[in-house]
C-alpha positions in Angstrom: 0.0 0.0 0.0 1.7 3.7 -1.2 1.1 6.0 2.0 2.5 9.8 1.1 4.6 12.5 3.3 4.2 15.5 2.7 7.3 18.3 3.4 8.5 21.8 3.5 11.7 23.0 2.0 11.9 26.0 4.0 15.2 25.2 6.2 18.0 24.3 4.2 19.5 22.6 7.6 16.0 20.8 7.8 15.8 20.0 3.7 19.6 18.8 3.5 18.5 16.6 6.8 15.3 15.3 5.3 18.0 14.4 2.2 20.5 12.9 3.9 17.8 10.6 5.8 16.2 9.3 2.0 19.5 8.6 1.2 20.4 6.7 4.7 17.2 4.7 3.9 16.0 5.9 7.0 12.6 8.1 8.4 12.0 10.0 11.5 9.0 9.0 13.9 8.5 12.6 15.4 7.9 12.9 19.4 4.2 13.6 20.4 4.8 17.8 21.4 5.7 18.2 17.7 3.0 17.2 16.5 0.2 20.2 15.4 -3.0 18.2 16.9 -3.2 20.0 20.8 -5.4 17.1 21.6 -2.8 14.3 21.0 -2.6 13.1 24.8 -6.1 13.9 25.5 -7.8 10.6 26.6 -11.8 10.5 28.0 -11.1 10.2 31.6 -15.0 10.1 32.2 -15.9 6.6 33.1 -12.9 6.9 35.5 -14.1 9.9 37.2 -17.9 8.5 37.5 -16.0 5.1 38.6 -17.6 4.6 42.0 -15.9 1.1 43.0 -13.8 0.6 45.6 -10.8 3.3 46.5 -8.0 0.2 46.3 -8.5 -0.4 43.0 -8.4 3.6 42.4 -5.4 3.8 44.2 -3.6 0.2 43.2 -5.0 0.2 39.4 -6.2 3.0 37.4 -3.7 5.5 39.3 -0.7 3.7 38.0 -2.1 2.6 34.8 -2.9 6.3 34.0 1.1 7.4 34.7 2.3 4.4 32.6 0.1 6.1 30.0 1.5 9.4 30.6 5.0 8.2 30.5 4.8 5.9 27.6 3.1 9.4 25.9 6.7 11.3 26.7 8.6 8.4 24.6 7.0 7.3 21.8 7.6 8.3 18.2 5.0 8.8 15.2 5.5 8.8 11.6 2.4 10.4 10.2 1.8 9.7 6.4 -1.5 10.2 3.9 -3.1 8.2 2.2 -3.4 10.2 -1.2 -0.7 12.4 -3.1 -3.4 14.1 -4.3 -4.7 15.9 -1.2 -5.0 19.5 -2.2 -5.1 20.9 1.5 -2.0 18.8 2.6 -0.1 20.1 -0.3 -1.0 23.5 0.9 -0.5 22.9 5.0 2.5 20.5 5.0 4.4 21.0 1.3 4.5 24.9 1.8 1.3 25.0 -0.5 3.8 23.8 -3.5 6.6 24.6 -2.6 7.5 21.5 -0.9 7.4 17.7 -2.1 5.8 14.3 -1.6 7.2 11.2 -0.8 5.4 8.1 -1.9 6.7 5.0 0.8 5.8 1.3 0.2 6.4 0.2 3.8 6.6 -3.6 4.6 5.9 -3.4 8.4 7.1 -6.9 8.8 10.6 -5.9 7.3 11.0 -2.9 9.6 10.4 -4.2 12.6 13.5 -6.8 11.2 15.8 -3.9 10.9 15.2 -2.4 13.6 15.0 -5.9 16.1 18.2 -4.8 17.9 17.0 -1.6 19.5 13.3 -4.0 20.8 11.7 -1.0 19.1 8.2 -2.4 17.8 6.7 -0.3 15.3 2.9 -0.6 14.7 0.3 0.7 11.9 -3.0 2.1 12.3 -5.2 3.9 10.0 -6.5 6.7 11.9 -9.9 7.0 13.3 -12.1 10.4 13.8 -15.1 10.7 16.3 -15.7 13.7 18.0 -14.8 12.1 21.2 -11.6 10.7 22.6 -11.1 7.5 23.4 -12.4 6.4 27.1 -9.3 5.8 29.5 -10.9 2.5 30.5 -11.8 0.8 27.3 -7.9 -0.6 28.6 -6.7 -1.4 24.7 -4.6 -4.0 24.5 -1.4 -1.4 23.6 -1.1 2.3 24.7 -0.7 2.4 21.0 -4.6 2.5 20.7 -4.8 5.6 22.6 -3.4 7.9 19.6 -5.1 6.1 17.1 -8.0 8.2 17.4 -8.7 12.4 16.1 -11.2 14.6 15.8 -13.4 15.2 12.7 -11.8 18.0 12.1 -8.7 16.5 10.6 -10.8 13.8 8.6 -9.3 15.3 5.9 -5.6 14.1 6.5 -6.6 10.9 5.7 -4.0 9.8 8.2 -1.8 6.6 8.8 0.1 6.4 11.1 3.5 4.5 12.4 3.8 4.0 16.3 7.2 3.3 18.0 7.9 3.3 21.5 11.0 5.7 20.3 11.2 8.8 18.9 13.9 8.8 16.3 15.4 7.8 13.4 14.4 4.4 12.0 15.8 2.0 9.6 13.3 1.2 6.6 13.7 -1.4 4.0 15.6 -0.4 1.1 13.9 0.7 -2.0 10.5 1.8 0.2 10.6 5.0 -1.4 9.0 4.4 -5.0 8.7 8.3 -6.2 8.9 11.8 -5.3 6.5 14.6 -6.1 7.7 18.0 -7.1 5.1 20.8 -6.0 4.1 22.9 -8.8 5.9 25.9 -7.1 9.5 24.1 -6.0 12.2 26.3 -6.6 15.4 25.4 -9.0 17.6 24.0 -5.9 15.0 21.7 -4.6 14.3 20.6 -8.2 17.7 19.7 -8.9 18.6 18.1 -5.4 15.9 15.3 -6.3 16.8 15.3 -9.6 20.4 14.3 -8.6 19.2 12.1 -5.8 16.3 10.4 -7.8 19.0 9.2 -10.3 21.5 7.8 -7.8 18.6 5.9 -6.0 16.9 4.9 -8.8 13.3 6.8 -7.5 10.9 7.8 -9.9 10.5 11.7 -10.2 7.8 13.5 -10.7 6.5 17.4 -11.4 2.9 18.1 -10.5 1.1 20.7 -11.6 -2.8 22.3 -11.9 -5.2 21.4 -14.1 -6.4 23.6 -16.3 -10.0 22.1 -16.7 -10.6 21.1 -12.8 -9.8 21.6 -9.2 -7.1 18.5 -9.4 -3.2 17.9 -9.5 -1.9 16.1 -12.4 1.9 14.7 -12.2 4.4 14.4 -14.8 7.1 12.1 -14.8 10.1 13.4 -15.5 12.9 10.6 -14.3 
């Protein structure tokens, strides 16, 4: 299954990172106060405050279960990708409307969990689900994993997928999981000729995308 990332080129230091990473055939799961979603570590704590059992279990069970949530909320890492290249209102939040890129990943999870075996760094995948409630503290998932699985309506348009690691930082990914790169139709000459010259020594396909003249849609080009 293709999944997309969209990026900015504004930072050189950032854009010759985000390079350097593609040709490392590697990807960054991002830590949870990066992210632009202020409801991230919001869970429903209402059954829990309406609980009205006995204070032992308060005090022996849902206390601590809530600060290993917290804690496990501090450390893990989460590569957020899309499911379509053709989002208009991703290329214009996250590619600097245009003047950014797209990567397209083919990510076998099975294989990356393999690279990355000697770190015991598990990496899961979960197509994001949006209700305008969070999830209850006690529906007690089977991973704390569950917990960020879910966001409101409101960013039903991200179409989101998302990568969950118990670490934030760099991961190994399978070579040859990149399978093309999207030019937005307002990249400048640098950015154009970075993938140009990167595309060709990894063998990606390239391409330029640009408006259509008869519709409210992206068209791509290929042009390595």
């Amino acid at each position: 299954m293709s999944l997309f990332k969209f990026k900015n080129a504004k930072s050189i230091n950032d854009f010759n990172r985000d390079i350097q990473t593609i040709l490392d055939d590697k990807i960054w799961f991002s830590g949870i106060e990066s992210l632009n979603e202020p409801f991230e570590k919001v869970y429903s704590t209402k059954s829990f405050d309406e609980y009205d059992g006995t204070e032992e279990i308060v005090t022996n069970f849902f206390i601590p279960l809530r600060e290993h949530i917290n804690e496990y909320f501090e450390k893990v890492g989460i590569l957020s990708l899309c499911g379509r290249n053709t989002n208009l209102v991703m290329w214009s939040h996250y590619a600097d409307n245009h003047k950014g890129y797209c990567i397209e990943y083919n990510l076998n999870l099975d294989e990356m969990n393999s690279l990355n075996f000697e770190t015991e760094d598990e990496v899961f995948l979960f197509e994001v689900e949006y209700d305008n409630s969070p999830i209850d503290f006690l529906s007690l998932p089977s991973n704390f994993q569950f917990y960020l699985r879910r966001k409101n309506k409101l960013w039903e348009y991200e179409n989101e997928f998302r990568f969950i690691s118990s670490k934030q930082r760099l991961h190994n990914i399978p070579k040859n999981s990149i399978k093309a790169i999207y030019l937005g139709a307002n990249v400048n000459n640098i950015v154009n000729n970075t993938f140009l010259n990167l595309c060709k020594e990894k063998n990606i396909k390239l391409y330029q995308t640009y408006l259509s003249n008869n519709s409210y849609e992206l068209k791509f080009k290929k042009i390595f």
